[in-house]
Each structure stands twice: as C-alpha cells, then as structure tokens.
N, C-alpha and C positions, 0 to 999 in steps of 0.2 A: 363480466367484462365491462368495465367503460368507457363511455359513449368512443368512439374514434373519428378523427374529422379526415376526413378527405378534400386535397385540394385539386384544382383542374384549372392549368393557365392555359387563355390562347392569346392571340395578338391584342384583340380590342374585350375576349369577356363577354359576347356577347354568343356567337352561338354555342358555348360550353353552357350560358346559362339553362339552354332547354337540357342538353344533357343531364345537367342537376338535378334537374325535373324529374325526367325519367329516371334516375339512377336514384332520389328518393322514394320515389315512387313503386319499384323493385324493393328497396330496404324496407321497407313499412310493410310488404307483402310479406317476404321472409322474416320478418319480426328482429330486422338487425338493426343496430342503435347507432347509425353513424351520422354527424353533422358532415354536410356536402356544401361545397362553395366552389365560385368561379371568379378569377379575376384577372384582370388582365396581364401581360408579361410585363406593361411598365412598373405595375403597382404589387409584383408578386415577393420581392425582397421584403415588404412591408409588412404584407399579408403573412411568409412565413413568421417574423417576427413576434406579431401580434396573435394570430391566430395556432400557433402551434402544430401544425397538420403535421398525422402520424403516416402521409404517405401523399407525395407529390404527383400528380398526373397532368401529359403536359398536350396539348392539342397536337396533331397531324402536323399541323402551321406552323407550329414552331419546334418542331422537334431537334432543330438546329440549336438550338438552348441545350438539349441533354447531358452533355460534357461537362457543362458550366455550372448548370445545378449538381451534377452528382457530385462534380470539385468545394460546391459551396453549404451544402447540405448533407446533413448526416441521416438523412431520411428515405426507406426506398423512393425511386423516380422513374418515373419509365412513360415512354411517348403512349398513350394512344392509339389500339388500331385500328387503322384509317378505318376500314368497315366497318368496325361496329360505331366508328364514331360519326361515317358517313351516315349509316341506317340510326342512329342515335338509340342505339341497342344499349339502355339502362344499366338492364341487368347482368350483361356479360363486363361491361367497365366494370359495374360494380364488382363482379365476382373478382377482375383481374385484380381491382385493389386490394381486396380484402388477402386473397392468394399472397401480394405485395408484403402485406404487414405480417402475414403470418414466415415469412423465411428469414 
C-alpha cells in the first residue's frame, strides 16, 4: 500500500499541529505509512489542491465546514471527536482515518 496522507483543518492550524504529532507518532509505532498535516481552514482549499490528501479530517472548531467540504471534495471527511481530540488521542484519530479510507 502507499504512503496515504491525511489531512486535519482547524481554524488557525495550530492546535491540530500537536495532534499530528501524536497521530505520527501512533503510525510509526504500528508500522503504518501515512504522511499527516495540519492546516488551517483559510488555507485548506489550497492544501487539498496541492497536497492531495486521501482523507480530510476537520477540528471540533470547525465542524460547521462539514457540508461544504463533503459538497466540494471527493474525499471521505468527517469532524473530529471532540474527546479524542480534546485528550489529543493519536492513536484513535488515526485509527478513525484510516477506518475513513478503507469504506
């Protein structure tokens, strides 16, 4: 299989980045080959352009976007949940994406 990127928007970009972290940090441990990014919701139209991500993940913050990416994007998409993203649980985002690509 490869590599698969995952993306993660929230308003400013900034606390999805520790998410990344963690959520690389899970992939590397499982031996699973995915590129992870965070960017912001102004700069996300760009990012999918450029960056290709094979599964969009969107922060708690703005889950109010959901509609709009799924209408604009041909890519699973799915908010974030709050908890794991509040405890910034890696491993379970991660799982949920991967879950994501696989249906």
């Amino acid at each position: 299989m490869s590599e698969k990127t995952i993306m993660l928007v929230c308003s400013a970009g900034m606390s999805t980045s520790l998410l990344v972290n963690k959520m690389q940090a899970a992939a590397s441990d499982q031996g699973v080959d995915v590129h992870i990014f965070a960017t912001s919701a102004a700069d996300a139209d760009n990012k999918i352009e450029n960056e290709h991500p094979d599964v969009l993940m969107l922060g708690p913050q703005v889950s109010y976007m959901l509609d709009d990416f799924k209408k604009r994007v041909e890519i699973p998409v799915e908010v974030i949940n709050m908890q794991d993203y509040g405890m910034m649980n890696g491993s379970k985002v991660l799982a949920e994406a991967l879950k994501m690509m696989e249906a």
